[in-house]
C-alpha positions as CSV (number, residue, x, y, z in Angstrom):
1,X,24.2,18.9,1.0
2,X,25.0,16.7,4.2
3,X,23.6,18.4,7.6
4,X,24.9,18.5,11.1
5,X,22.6,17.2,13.7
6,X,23.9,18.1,16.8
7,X,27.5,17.2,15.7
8,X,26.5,14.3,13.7
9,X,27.0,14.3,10.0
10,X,24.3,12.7,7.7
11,X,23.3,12.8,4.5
12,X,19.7,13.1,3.1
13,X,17.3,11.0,5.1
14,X,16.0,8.7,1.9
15,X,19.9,7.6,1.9
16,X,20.2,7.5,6.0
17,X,17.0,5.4,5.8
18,X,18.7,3.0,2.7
19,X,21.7,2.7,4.9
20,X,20.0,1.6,7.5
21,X,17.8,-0.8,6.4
22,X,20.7,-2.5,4.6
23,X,22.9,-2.8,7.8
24,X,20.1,-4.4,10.1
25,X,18.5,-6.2,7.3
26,X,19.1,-9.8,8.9
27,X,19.4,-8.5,12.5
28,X,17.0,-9.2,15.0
29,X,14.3,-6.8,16.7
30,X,17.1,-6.6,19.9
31,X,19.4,-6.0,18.1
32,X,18.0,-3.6,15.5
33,X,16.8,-1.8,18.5
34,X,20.3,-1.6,20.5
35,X,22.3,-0.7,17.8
36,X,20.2,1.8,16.2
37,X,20.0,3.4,19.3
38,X,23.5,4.2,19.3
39,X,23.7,4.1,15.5
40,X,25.4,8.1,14.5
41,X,23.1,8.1,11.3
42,X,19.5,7.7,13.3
43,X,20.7,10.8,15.4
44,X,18.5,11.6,18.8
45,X,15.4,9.1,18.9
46,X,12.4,9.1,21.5
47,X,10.2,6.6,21.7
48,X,6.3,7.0,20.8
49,X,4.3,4.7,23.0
50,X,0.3,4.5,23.2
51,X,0.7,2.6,26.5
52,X,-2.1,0.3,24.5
53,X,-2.1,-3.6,24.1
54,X,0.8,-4.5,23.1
55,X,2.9,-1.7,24.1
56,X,4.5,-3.8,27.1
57,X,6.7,-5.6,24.8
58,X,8.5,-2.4,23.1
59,X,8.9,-0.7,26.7
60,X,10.3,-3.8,28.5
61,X,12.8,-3.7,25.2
62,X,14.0,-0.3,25.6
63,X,13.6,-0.7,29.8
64,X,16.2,-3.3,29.1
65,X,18.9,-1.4,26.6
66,X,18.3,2.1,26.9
67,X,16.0,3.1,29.9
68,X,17.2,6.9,29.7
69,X,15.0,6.9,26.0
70,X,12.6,9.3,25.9
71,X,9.4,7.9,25.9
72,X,6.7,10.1,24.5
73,X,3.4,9.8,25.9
74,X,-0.4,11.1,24.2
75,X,-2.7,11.9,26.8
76,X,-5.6,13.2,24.6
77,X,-7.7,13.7,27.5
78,X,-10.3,10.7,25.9
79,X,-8.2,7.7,26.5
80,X,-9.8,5.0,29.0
81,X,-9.3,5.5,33.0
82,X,-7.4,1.9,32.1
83,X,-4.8,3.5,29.7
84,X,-3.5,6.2,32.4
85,X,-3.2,3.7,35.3
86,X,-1.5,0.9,33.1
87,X,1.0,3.8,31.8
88,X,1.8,4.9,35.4
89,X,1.9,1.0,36.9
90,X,4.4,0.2,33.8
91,X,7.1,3.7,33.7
92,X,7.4,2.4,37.7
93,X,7.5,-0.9,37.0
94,X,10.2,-0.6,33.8
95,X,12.3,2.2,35.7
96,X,11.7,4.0,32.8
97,X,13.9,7.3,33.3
98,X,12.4,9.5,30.9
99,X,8.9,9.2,30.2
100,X,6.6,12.1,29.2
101,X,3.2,13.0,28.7
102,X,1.9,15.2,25.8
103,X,-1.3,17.1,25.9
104,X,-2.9,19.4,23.0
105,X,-2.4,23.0,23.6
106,X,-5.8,23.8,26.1
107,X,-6.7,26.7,24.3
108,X,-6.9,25.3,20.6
109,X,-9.0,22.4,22.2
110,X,-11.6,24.5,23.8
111,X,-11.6,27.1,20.4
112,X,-12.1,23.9,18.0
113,X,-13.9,21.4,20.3
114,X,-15.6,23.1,23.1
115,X,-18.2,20.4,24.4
116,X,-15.8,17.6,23.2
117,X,-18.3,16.2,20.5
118,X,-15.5,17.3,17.8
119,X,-14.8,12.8,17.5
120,X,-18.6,12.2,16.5
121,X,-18.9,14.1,13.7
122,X,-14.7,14.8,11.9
123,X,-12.7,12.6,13.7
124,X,-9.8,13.0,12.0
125,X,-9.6,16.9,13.0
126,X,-10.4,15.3,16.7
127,X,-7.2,13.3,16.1
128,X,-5.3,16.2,15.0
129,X,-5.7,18.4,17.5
130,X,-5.4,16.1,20.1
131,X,-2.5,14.1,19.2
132,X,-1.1,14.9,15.5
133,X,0.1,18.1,16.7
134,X,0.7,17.7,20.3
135,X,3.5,14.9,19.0
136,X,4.7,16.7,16.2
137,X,5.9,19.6,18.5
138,X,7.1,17.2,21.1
139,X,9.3,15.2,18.3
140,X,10.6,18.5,16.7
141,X,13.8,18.4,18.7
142,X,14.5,14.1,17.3
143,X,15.7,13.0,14.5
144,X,14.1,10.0,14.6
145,X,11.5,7.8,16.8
146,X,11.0,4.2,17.7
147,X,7.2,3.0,16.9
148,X,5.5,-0.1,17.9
149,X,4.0,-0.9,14.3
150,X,4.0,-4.2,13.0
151,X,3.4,-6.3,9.7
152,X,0.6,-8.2,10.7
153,X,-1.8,-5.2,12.0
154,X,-3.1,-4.5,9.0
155,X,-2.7,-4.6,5.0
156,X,-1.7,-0.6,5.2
157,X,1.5,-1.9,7.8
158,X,2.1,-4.8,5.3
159,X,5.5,-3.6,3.8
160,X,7.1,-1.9,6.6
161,X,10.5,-2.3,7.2
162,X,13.0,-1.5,10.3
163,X,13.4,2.1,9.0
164,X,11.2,4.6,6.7
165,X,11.6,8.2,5.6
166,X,9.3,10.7,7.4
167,X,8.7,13.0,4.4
168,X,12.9,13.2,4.0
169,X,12.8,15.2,7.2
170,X,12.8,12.5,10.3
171,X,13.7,8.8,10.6
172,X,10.8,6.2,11.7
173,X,12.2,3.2,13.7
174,X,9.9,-0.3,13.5
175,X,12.0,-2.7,15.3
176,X,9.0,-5.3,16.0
177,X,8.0,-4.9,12.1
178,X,8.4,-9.1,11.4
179,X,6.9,-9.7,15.1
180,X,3.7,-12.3,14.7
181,X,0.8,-12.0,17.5
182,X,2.2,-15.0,18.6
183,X,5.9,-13.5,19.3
184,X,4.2,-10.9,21.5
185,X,2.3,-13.2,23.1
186,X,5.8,-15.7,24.0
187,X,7.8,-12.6,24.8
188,X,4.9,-11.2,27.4
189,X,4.6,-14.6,28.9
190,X,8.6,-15.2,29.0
191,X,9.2,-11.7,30.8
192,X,6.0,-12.1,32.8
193,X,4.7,-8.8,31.7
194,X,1.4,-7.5,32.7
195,X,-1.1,-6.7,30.7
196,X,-3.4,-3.6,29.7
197,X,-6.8,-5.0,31.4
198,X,-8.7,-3.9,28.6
199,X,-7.1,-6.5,26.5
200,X,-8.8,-9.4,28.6
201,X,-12.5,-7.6,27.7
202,X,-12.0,-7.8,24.6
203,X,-9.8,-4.9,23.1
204,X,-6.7,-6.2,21.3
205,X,-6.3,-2.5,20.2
206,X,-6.7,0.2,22.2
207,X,-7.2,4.5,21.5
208,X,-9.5,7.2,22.7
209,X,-12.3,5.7,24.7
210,X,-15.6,6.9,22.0
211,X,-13.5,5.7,19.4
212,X,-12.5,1.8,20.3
213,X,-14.9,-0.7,20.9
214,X,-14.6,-4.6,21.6
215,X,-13.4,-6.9,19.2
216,X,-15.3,-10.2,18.0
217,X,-13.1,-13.5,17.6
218,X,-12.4,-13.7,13.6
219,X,-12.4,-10.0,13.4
220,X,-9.5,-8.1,12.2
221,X,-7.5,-6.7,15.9
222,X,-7.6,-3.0,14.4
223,X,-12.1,-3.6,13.7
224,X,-12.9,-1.7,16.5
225,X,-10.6,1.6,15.9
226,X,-13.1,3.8,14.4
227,X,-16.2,1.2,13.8
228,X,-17.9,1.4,10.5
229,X,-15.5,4.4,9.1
230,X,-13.3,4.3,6.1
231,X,-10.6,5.2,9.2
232,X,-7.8,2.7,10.5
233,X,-5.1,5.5,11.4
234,X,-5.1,8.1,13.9
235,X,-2.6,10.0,12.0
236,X,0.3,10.0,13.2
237,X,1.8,7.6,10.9
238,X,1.0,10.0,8.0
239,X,3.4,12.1,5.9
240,X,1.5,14.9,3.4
241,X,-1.9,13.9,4.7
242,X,-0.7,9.8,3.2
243,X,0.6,6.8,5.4
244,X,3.7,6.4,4.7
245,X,5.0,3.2,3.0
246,X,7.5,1.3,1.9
247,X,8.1,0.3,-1.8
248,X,7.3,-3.8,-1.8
249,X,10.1,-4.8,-3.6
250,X,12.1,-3.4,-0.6
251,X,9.9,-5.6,1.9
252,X,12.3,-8.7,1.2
């Protein structure tokens, strides 16, 4: 049976999600982004930004069409002294109206990782408590959120499209989903958008300080997210404990 979400009247997401990714098949990334935004079958939709590498481009987007978003930010209390100032010099320098910073719950941090080692020996439960949980409570109250994922980052991201289903429950926005490095790259230098400083030492993917480490020229940008573990997601991007993905016949 269709459900009201706050006065608006959708279906079941798997259809929402279909209907979707028909309309803005051949639109671009602006304009998947600005109509969706106002689009009555997406619902209420924050933004999920890591503040990270190439974050700039996806802020500057919204900053542009929607700067009342909600922008959802993961302070996990490991990220690089770099991270935090780069996220405060860009919600200033965007005139971002609405950006907000998540943080585990204090007392389930200190019960499951007390001296902070919790990353060197289960990082995925370090992951979970610090920023699984902390965004699924923040994004309880969406239908839907805008991510900055993108084709190219790795074979898991290969066949994403502009829309998924979030286990038939929430709807997953990927507007820069058929961006190349090298469209970043034009649309930072054409908007003459600063940069995380990390990027410059060597980082073209940024998370938790003990976790990230440089990145050698040839090696795949994600390499240093979780060195030398069978690991390339944080979690966030996973539905039943699996990443989420598209069928690749609907990747056309």
């Amino acid at each position: 049976m269709p459900r009201d979400l706050g006065g608006l009247h959708a279906g079941p997401v798997a259809e929402r999600v279909a209907a979707l990714n028909t309309r803005y098949r051949h639109h671009s990334a602006t304009a998947v982004l600005e109509h969706a935004l106002k689009d009555a079958d997406l619902g209420r939709v924050a933004l999920v930004s890591s503040f990270g590498a190439e974050s700039v481009v996806l802020l500057h987007l919204v900053s542009v069409i929607a700067p009342e978003t909600p922008v959802l930010f993961v302070d996990t209390r490991m990220l690089f002294a770099e991270t935090l100032e780069y996220q405060r010099q860009l919600a200033d320098s965007l005139n971002l109206c609405d950006v907000r910073t998540i943080r585990a719950n204090p007392a389930r941090v200190n019960f499951e990782d007390p001296d902070g080692t919790l990353h060197q020996f289960n990082t995925d439960s370090c992951c979970n408590i610090r920023k699984v949980e902390p965004l699924e409570r923040a994004l309880a109250k969406f239908d839907g959120w805008i991510t900055g994922r993108k084709r190219f980052q790795n074979s898991e991201r290969g066949t994403l499209d502009f829309f998924e289903n979030e286990g038939d429950f929430r709807i997953k926005v990927n507007p820069l989903a058929h961006w190349g490095r090298e469209d970043l790259e034009e649309y930072m230098v054409e908007n003459r958008l600063p940069r995380h400083p990390l990027v410059a030492k060597g980082y073209p993917s940024i998370g938790c300080a003990p976790c990230t480490s440089p990145v050698k020229p040839g090696e795949d940008p994600r390499s240093g997210r979780w060195r030398g573990q069978a690991k390339s997601e944080c979690g966030i991007h996973f539905t039943g404990g699996a990443v989420v993905r598209q069928p690749k016949d609907s990747a056309a």
